[in-house]
C-alpha positions as CSV (number, residue, x, y, z in Angstrom):
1,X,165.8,189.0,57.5
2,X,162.4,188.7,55.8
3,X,161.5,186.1,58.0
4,X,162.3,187.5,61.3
5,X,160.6,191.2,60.2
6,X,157.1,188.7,59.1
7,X,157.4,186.9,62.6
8,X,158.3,190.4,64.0
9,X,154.9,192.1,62.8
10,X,153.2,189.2,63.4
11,X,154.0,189.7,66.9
12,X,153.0,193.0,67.0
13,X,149.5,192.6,65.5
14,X,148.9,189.7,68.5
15,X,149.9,192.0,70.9
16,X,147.6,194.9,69.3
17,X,144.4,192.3,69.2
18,X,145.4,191.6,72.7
19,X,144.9,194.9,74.4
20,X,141.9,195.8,72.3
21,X,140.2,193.0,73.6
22,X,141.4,193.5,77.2
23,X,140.0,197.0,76.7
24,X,136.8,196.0,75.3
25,X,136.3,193.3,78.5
26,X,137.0,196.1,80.7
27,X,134.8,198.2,79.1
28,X,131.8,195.6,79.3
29,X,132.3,194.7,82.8
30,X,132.2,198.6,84.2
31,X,129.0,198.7,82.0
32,X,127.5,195.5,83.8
33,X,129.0,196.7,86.8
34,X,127.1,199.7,86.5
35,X,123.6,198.2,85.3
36,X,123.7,195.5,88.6
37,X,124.1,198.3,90.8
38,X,121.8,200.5,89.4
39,X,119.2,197.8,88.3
40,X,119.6,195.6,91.5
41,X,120.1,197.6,94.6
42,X,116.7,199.3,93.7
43,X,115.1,196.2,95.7
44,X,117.7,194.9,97.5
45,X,121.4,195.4,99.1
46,X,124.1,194.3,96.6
47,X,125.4,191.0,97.0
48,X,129.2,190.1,96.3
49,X,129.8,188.6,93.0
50,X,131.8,185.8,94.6
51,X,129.2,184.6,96.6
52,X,127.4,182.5,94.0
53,X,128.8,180.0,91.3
54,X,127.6,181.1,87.5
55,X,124.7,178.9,87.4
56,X,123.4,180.2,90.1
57,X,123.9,183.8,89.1
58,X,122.3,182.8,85.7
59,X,118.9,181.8,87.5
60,X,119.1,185.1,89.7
61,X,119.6,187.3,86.4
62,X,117.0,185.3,84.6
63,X,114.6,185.3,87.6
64,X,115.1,189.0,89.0
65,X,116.2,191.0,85.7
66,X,112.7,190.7,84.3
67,X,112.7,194.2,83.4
68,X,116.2,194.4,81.9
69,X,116.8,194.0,78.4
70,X,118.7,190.3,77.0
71,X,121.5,192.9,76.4
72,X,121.8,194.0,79.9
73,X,121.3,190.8,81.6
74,X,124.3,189.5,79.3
75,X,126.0,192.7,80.7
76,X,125.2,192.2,84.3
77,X,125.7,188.1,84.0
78,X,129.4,188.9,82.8
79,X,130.5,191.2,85.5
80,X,129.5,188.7,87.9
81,X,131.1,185.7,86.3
82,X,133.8,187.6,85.2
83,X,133.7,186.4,81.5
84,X,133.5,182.5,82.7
């Protein structure tokens, strides 16, 4: 009985760490959703996320997002990578 109420709240706390951190992602990527709009489409017209591989977005970021912050450009990298 022990053993199955220890595997039992083991399961439970999984489960728990799970959703915070599908909450927290979700969280981040509205936030870098947010800052590529508002940061990019001042110079130009936003550009699908699929269209480029993560490399590729990591040179644009890099290249473009000189007047962001490291934070933000992690922020904005992440929304369009999609956590890769």
């Amino acid at each position: 009985m022990e053993k199955k109420l220890s595997l039992w709240l083991l399961g439970a706390i999984g489960l728990l760490a799970l959703i915070y951190g599908c909450q927290n992602m979700a969280v981040e990527m509205r936030y870098g959703k947010m800052l590529y709009h508002a940061k990019c489409s001042s110079c130009h017209n936003i550009i699908e996320p699929s269209s480029h591989d993560k490399e590729t977005w990591e040179i644009y970021v890099d290249e473009y997002g000189q007047k962001m912050t490291a934070k933000e450009k992690q922020a904005v990298l992440q929304y369009l990578v999609g956590f890769d």
